[in-house]
N, C-alpha and C positions, 0 to 999 in steps of 0.2 A: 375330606382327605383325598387326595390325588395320588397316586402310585404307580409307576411307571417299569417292567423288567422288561430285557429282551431274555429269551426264552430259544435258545438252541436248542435242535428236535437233534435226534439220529438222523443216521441217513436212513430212509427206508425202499424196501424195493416198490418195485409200479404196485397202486392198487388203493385200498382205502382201507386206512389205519386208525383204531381209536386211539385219542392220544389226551382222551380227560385227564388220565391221573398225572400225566408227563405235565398237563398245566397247571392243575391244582397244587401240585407237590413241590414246587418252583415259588407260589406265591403265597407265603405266609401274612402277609399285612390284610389276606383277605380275612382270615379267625377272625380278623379285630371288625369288620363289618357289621354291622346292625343292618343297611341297606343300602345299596349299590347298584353298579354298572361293572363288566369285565369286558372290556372292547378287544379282540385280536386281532391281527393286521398281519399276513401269510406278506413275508417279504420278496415274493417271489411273484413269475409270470405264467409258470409253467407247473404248478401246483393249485390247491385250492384248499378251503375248509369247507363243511357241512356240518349239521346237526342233524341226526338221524338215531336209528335203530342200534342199540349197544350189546344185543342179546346173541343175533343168530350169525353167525359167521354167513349165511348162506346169503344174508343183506348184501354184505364187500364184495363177495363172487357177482353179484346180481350188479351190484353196481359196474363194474369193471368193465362187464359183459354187456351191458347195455350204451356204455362210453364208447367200449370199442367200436361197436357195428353201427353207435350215432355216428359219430366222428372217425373215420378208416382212416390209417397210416398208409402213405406211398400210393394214396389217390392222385389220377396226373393234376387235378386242378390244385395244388397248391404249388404255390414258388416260393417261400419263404423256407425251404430244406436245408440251410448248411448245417445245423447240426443233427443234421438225422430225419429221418422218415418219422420218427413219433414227437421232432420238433413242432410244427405248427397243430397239429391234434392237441398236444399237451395246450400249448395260448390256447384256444377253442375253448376246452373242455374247463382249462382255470377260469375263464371271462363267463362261463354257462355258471358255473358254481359259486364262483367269486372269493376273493382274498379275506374278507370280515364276516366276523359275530359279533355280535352285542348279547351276551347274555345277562340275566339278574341276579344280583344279589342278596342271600338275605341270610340271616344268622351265620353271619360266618361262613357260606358256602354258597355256592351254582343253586340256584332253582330250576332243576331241567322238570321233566315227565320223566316216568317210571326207567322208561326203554329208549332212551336218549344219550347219546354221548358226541362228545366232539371229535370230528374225523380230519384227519390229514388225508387229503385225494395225494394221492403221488401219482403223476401223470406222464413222468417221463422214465427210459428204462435204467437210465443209467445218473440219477443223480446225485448230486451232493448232500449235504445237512441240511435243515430247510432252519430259516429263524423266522419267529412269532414276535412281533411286539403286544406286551401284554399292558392294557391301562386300564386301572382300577380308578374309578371314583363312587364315592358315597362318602357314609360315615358309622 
């Protein structure tokens, strides 16, 4: 079986968001799984995805916080700023994290760890919707 959604997120503000149930809750064809793949693909350059820690809010503040002070806004070495000073940090920080997951499949749902969830990095302050392509294969 092969299965294919796009998957529009909210818009969210900067920072790192779970966003498991926004994707599980979207893809019904996966109940029908016995064993699989769930590939996502962040359609974007200036966002990212992760899989990390789902428990402690104090992970997202950590994460943000160590983005920020890797990667500085309105540092003079960049030139790619027309859209703003958190323009080229945002590319930076998506290409460190990267656009894909590949998670597994099995009875009907995600095999993560316990304290795992899937994170929307929003990297820039002021963006739009962000869309997910979502592909399922197994059976």
């Amino acid at each position: 079986m092969w299965k294919q959604n796009e998957i529009r997120l909210q818009r969210f503000p900067r920072g790192f968001h779970l966003i498991t149930h926004d994707v599980v809750s979207v893809l019904p064809d996966m109940g029908d799984m016995r064993v699989g793949l769930l590939h996502l693909l962040l359609e974007h350059t200036s966002a990212s995805l992760t899989l990390n820690e789902n428990a402690s809010p104090d992970v997202r503040r950590d994460f943000e916080t160590w983005f920020s002070r890797a990667v500085p806004e309105g540092a003079d070495f960049w030139t790619h700023t027309l859209e703003g000073d958190d323009d080229m940090p945002a590319h930076i920080k998506a290409s460190l994290l990267g656009p894909t997951l590949t998670l597994p499949v099995r009875d009907g749902g995600l095999v993560l760890g316990t304290w795992q969830g899937i994170y929307l990095c929003e990297h820039r302050d002021a963006a739009g919707p962000r869309t997910l392509l979502a592909t399922l294969w197994g059976e």
